[in-house]
C-alpha positions in Angstrom: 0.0 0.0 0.0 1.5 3.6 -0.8 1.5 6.5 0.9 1.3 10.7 0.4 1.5 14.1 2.3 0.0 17.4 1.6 0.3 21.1 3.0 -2.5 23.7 2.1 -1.8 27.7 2.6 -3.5 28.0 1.6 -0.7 25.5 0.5 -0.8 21.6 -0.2 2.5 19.5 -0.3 3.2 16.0 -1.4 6.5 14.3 -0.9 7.8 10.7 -0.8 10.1 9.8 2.7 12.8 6.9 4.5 13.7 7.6 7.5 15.9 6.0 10.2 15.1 5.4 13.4 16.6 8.6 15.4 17.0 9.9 19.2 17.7 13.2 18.3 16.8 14.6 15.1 18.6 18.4 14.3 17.9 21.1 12.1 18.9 24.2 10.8 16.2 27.0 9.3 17.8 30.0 7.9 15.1 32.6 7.2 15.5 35.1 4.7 13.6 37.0 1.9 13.3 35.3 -1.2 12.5 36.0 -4.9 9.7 34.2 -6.7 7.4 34.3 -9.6 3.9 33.4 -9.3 1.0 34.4 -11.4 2.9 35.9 -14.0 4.9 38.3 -11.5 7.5 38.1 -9.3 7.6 38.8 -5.6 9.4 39.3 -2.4 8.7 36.7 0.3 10.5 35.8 3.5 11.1 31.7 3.1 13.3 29.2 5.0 16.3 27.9 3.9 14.9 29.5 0.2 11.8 26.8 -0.5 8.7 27.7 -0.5 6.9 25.3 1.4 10.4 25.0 3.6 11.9 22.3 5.1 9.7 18.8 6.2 10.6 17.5 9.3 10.4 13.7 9.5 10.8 12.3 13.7 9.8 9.3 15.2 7.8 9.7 18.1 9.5 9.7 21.2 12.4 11.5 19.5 14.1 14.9 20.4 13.5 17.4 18.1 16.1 20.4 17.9 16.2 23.0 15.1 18.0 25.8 15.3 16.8 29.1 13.8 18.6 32.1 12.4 16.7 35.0 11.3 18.3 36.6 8.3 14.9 38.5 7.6 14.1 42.3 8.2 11.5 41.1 10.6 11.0 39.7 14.3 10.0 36.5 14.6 9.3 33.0 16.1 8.3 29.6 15.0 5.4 27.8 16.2 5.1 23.8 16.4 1.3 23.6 16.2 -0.3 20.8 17.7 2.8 19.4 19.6 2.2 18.8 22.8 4.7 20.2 24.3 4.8 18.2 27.6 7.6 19.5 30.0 8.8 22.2 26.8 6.0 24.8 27.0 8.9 27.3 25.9 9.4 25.9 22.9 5.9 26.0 21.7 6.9 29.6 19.6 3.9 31.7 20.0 5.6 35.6 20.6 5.4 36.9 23.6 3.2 34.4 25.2 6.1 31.7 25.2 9.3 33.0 24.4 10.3 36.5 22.9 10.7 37.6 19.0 14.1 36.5 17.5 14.8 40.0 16.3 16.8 40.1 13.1 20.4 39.1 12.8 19.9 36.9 16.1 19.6 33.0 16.3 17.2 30.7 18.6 17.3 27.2 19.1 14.1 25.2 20.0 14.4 21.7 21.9 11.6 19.2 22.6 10.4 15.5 22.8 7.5 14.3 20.5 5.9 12.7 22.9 2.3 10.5 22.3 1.6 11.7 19.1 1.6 10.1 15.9 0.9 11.5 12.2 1.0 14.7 10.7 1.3 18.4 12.2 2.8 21.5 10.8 5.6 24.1 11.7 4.8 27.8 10.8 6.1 31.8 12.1 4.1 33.1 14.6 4.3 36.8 14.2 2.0 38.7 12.0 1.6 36.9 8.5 4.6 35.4 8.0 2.9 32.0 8.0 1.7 32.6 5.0 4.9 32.0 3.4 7.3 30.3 6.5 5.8 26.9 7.4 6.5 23.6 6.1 5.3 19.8 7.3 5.9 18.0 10.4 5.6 14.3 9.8 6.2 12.0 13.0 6.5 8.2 12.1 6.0 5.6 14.7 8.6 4.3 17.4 11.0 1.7 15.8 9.4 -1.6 16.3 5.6 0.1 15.8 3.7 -0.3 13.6 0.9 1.7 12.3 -3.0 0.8 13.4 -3.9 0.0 9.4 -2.1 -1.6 6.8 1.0 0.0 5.4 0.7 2.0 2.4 3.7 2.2 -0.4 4.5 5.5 -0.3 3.5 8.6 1.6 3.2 12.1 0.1 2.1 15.5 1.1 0.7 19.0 0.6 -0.2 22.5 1.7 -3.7 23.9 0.7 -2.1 28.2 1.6 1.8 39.2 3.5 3.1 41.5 5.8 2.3 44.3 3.7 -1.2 43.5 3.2 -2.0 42.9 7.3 -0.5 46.2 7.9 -3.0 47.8 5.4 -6.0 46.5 7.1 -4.8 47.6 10.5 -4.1 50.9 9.3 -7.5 50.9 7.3 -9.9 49.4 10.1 -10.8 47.1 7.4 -11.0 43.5 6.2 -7.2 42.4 5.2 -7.4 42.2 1.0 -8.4 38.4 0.1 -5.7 36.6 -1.6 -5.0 36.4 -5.7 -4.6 32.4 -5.5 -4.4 29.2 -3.5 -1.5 26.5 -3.6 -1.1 23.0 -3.8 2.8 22.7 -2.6 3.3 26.2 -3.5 1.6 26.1 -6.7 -1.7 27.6 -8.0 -2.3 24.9 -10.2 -3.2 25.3 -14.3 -6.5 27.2 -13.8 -4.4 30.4 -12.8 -2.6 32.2 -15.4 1.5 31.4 -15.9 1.2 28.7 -13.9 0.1 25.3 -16.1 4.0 24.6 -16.3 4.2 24.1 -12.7 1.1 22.2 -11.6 2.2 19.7 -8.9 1.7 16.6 -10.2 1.7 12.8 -7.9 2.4 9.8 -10.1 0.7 6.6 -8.9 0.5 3.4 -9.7 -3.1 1.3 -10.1 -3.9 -0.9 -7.7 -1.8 0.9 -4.8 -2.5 2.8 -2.0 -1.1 5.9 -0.5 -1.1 7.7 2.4 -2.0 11.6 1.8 -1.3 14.0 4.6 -3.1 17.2 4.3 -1.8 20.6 6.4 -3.9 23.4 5.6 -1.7 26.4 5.8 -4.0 29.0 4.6 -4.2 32.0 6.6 -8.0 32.0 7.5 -10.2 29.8 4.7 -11.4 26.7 5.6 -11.5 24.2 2.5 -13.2 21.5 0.5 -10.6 19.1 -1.2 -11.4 16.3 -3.6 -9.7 13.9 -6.0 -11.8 13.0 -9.5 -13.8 9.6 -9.3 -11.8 9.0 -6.4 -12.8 7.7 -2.3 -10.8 8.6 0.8 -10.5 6.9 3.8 -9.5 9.6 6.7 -7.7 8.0 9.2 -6.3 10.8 11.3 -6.4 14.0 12.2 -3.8 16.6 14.0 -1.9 14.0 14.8 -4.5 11.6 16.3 -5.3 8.6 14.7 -9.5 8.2 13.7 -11.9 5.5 13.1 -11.5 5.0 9.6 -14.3 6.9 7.4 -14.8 6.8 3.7 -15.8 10.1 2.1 -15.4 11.6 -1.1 -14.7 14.8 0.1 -12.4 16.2 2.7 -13.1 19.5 4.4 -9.9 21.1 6.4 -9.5 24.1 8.8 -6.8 26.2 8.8 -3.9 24.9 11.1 -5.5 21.2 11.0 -4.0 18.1 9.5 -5.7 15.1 7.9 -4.1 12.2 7.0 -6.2 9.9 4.2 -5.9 6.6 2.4 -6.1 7.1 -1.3 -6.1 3.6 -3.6 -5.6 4.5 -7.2 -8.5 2.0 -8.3 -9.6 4.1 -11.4 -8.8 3.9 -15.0 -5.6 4.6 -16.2 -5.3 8.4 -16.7 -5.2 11.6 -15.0 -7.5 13.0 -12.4 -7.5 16.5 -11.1 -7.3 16.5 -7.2 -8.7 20.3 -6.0 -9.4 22.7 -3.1 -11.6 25.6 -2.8 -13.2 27.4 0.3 -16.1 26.9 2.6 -17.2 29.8 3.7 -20.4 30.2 5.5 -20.6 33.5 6.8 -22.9 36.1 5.0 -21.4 39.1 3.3 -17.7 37.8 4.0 -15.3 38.2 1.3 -13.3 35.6 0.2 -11.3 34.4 -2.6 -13.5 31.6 -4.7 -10.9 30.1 -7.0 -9.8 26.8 -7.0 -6.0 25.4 -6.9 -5.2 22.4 -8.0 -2.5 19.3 -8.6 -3.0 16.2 -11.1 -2.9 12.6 -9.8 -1.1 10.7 -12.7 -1.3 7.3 -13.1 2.0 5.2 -15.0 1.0 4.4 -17.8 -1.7 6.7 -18.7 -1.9 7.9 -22.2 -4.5 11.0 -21.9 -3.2 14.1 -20.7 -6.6 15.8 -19.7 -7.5 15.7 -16.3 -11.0 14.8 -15.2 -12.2 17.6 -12.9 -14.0 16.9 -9.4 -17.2 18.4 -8.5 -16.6 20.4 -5.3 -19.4 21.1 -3.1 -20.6 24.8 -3.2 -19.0 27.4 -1.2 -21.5 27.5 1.6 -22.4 24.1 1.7 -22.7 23.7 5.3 -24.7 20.4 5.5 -21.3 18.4 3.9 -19.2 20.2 6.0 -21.0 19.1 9.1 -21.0 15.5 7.7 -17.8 15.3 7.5 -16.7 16.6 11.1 -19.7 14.4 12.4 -18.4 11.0 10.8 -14.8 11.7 12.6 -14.4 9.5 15.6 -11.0 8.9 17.7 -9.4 5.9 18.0 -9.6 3.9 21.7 -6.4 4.5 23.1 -4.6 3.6 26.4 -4.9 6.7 29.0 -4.1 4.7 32.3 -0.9 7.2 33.1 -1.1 10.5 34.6 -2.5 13.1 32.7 -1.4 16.8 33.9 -1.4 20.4 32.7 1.6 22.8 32.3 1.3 26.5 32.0 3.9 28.4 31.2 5.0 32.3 30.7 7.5 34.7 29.4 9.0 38.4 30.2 10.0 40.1 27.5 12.0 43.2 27.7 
């Protein structure tokens, strides 16, 4: 059985990953501004270690994670682990001035924690203004050595992101809404129904008959999403790092900040299959961008070159939003040790 990861900012990523077994796992992030071209223009963005989406981390749980961070931007910031627990490390959880203080520019930071008790897929992303919007990336954590995971193994895993200073400054100088965003990404890319961009689709190549294990980070700012894959099923079987009953849907909907990790089995015809994303939004009167991004599941061996398109729900279809979040149910686990809470505080000068 295979196995994929996404991000959404929204952003989606997909990748392929080994990885030995580890105590401590290091990294370095190097944040700085970075050129890129995107809808026919280019742009300044602040990026680490120049990727947009940055680095993926890949632990084992019960590993010690330690990245070290050197901010080579013009602005302050910090980088949030979201969703890690965090037991005994409250200070390295990254949100500014509630756990640690802004690495200012031209200064250096390095976070240390366990993973402890979690399993799956969470995100990293800066924790200061909008920067998220453009400095995140995936944080995959694999079982123990010697674990195994609580349905069969797939063949490969992939990911993506479903996704600015400038333009948060302007509303808080305005008193109004932020500007809504010119496009969505799938791994950093708009997919072929923006302009200048059918070149750089991201594209998954699978193989009938196998399964893969999607993990979906939605990275966008503040949309919620629908995400579906043409003629295909998928089988959710966790969330945030939390494993799920397994549930069968067609359609995946995805907060911003949350994670969901899905079976896909390429059972379909030879050929190529549009997977896409596009908001939920619910509220009256709210503006919102309503395009669509999207990447192109590829089977080997497929001979047509035209995706078939999905049907994604309508924007405010709240009734299949509420089905989905309904239908997902955690997995028994084992909660026999101590369970405490830790608060914990910083003083900035």
């Amino acid at each position: 059985m295979a196995r994929p990861v996404f991000l959404l900012p929204f952003a989606l990523l997909l990748l392929a990953s080994t990885m030995a077994s580890a105590d401590v796992v290091e990294h370095s992030f190097h944040v700085q501004n970075l050129t890129v071209r995107r809808l026919c223009h280019e742009q300044v963005i602040t990026a680490v270690n120049g990727s947009l989406p940055g680095p993926t981390i890949r632990v084992r749980e019960g590993d010690t994670l330690v990245v070290h961070v050197f901010n080579k931007s013009p602005y302050n910031l910090t980088i949030h682990w979201h969703g890690v627990f965090q037991l005994l490390s409250g200070w390295a959880d990254g949100p500014v001035y509630a756990t640690q203080c802004a690495i200012r520019p031209g200064h250096s930071y390095t976070y240390k924690f366990t993973i402890t008790g979690q399993e799956g897929t969470l995100w990293w992303h800066a924790h200061v203004q909008w920067l998220r919007a453009t400095v995140y990336g995936a944080l995959i954590i694999r079982p123990r050595a010697g674990h195994k995971y609580p349905f069969p193994k797939p063949t490969r895993r992939e990911w993506w992101n479903a996704n600015v200073i400038d333009v948060e400054n302007e509303g808080l100088a305005s008193g109004g809404a932020p500007n809504i965003s010119d496009a969505y990404t799938i791994n950093g890319q708009p997919g072929d129904l923006y302009p200048c961009s059918q070149k750089h689709t991201h594209k998954i190549k699978v193989v009938q008959g196998k399964t893969y294990l999607l993990r979906i980070i939605n990275a966008a700012l503040n949309n919620q999403f629908f995400f579906k894959i043409a003629k295909h099923k998928m089988k959710v079987i966790a969330v945030d790092a939390s494993y799920t009953e397994p549930y069968v849907t067609d359609v995946v909907v995805i907060a911003p900040g949350q994670t969901t990790d899905i079976l896909l089995t390429a059972d379909q015809s030879l050929g190529s299959y549009y997977m896409a994303a596009h908001p939920y939004a619910s509220a009256a009167g709210a503006a919102f961008d309503n395009t669509t991004t999207t990447g192109i599941v590829v089977y080997d061996g497929a001979t047509s070159s035209t995706p078939e398109m999905p049907v994604l729900p309508a924007f405010n279809d709240t009734p299949t939003a509420h089905k989905f979040f309904s239908n997902l149910t955690a997995l028994p686990m084992d909660h026999t040790g101590p369970q405490c809470h830790f608060k914990s505080m910083s003083i900035c000068s």
